[in-house]
N, C-alpha and C positions, 0 to 999 in steps of 0.2 A: 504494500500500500504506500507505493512512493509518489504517487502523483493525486491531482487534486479530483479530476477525475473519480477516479477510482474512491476516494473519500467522499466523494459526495454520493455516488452510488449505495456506498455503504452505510450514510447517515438514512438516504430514504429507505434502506431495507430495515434500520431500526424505528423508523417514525411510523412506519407501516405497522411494523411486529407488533412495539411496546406501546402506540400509542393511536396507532390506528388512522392515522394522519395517509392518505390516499398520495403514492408517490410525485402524483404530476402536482401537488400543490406545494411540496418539496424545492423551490427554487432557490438559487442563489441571493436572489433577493428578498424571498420571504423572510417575513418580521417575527419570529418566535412566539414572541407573545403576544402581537397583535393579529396578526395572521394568523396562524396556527393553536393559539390558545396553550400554550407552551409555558410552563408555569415553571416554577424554583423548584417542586419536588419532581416535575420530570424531569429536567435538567440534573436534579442529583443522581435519576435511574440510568440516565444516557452517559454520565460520568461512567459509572459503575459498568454499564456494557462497555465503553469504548474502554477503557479498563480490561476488561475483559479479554475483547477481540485484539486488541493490540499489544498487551503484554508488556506496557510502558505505565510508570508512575504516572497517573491522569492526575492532577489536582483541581478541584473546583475554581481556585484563583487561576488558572489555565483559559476558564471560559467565564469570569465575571464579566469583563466587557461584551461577550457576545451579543448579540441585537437580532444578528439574521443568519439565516446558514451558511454565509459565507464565510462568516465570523469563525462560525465552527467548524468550517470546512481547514481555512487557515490556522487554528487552534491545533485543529489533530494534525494537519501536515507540518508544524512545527515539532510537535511533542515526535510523533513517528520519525522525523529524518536531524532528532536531536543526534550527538554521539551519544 
């Protein structure tokens, strides 16, 4: 998962799973919590999977600025291609 791409594919497969959020409303530009209804404690679930799936120290201060998915798309491609 080194490209942005690919990360963002893989946030809509968790918006779909955990939260039921229909992929195509998944945009770069979508607004978390104005758009998507995207609250603090899903944000601590989706820590926790990307967590998961990626195998790298998430920390929630990682994604406090987040705003939109591209926030979080840039978030995990930093944490992923940290050394």
């Amino acid at each position: 998962m080194t490209n942005r791409e690919d990360i963002l594919q893989l946030i809509k497969g968790i918006m779909l799973e955990m939260f039921e959020i229909e992929p195509e409303l998944v945009t770069l530009e979508a607004r978390l919590n104005e758009e998507l209804d995207f609250d603090s404690i899903d944000a601590v679930d989706m820590i926790v999977k990307l967590k998961e799936i990626t195998g790298k120290a998430v920390k929630p201060a990682d994604f406090k600025n987040a705003r939109t998915i591209n926030d979080v798309v840039e978030a995990v491609f930093k944490i992923t291609n940290e050394s």
